[in-house]
N, C-alpha and C positions, 0 to 999 in steps of 0.2 A: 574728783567726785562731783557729780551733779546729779541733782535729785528733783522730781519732775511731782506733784502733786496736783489732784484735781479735787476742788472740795468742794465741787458743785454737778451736777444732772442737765444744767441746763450748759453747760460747755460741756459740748460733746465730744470734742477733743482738743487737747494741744498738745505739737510734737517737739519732744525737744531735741535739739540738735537731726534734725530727718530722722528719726525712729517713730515709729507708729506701734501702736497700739496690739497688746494682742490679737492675732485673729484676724487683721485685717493689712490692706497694704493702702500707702500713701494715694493708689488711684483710685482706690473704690470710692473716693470724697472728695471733691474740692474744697479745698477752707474758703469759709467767707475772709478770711483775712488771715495773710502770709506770715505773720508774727513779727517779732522785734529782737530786737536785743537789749540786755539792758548792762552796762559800763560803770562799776561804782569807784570813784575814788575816796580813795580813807588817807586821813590823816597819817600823820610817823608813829603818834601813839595809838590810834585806833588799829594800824596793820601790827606793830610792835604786841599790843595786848589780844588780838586777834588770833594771831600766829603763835604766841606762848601758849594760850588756855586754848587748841588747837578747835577752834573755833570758826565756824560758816556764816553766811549772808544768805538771808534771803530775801527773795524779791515776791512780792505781792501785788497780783493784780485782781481788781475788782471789777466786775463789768453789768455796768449799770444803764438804762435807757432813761428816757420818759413815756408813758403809753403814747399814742396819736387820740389829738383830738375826735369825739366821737366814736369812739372805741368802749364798748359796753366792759365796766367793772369785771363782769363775768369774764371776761376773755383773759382776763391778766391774773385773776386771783391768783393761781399758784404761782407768779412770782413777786408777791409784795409776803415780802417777811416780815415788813414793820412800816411804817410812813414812809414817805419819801420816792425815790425813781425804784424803777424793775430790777431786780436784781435777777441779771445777768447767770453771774456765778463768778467763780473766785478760784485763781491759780497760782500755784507758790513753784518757784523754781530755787532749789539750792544750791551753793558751788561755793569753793572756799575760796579763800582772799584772793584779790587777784585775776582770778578769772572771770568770761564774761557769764551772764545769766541769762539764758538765750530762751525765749519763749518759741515756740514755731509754732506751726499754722494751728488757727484755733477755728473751728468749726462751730457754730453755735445753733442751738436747738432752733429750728424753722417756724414753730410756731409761737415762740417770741420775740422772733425778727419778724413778723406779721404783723405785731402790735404795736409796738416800737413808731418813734416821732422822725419825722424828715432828717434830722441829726444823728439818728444813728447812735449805736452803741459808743458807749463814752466809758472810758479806763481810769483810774484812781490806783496809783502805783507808790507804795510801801516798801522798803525798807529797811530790814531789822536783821541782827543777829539772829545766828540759826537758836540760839538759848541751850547748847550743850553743853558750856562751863558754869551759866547760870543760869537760874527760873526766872529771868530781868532781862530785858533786852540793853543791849548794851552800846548800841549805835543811837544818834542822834540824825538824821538823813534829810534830805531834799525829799518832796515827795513831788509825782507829776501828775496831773490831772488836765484830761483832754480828751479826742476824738480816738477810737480805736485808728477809725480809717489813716486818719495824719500821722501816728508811728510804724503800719505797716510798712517793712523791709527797712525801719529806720534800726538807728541807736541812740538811748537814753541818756543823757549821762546823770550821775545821781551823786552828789559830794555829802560825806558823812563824815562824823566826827566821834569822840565816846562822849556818851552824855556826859561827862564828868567834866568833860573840855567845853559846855557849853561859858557863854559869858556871864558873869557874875552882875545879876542885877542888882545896883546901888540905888537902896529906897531913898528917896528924892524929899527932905525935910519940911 
């Protein structure tokens, strides 16, 4: 099972595993960037509790810019949700234990790669339990954060654990 999620407007698409979109075929578009893979290893108890309470991973990616200097406020307004860099938009790919979480080509909206700084869109990659046995995530995870451009056609790896396995902080007298 893998499951492909867009929770954003300004990503105009990403395909997962080469399937496109209703309505359209993979030539009508060049992606600005060919996608990634993402690779999680778990722990013996996190695939052991994973695989009983028949349970997914999913992967989250965030795609964030800075404007370019000189760039009138006006031009960016509809992607500033709250302080901070342009958001992008946001994409979740699910797949149960085991297998990979493969994002593919992601297209993004042309007139906030207009705006956008010398660096280019920048990725912030998450994580977590799909949350079907619980309302709690239940992975503790690597997270990545970096250049979109430097992971296309790569793979991730992502090492996670259950949070319950985290190490037990000893308060220091």
């Amino acid at each position: 099972m893998l499951k492909l999620t867009v929770l954003s407007l300004f990503v105009l698409s990403s395909l997962a595993n080469g399937t496109s979109p209703a309505g359209s075929s993979p030539t009508q578009q060049q992606p600005d960037f060919p996608g990634f893979t993402v690779e999680v290893s778990l722990s013996e108890k996190a695939i052991q509790k994973l695989l009983e309470a028949k349970e997914t991973i999913v992967a989250v990616s965030y795609f964030t810019a800075s404007p370019r200097k000189g760039i009138s406020p006006k031009s960016y307004k509809k992607l500033l949700s709250r302080p901070g860099p342009l958001g992008l938009g946001t994409v979740e790919v699910e797949a149960k234990p085991g297998e990979s979480l493969k994002f593919g080509a992601i297209k993004l909206d042309q007139s906030a790669i207009g705006v956008i700084d010398e660096q280019g869109p920048q990725l912030l990659l998450n994580v977590v339990s799909g949350r079907r046995s619980s309302e709690n995530n239940l992975l503790l995870c690597d997270i990545f954060e970096g250049s979109l451009k430097s992971v296309q056609r790569t793979v991730i790896s992502i090492t996670c654990k259950l949070i319950d396995e985290r190490a037990r902080i000893k308060s220091i007298p």
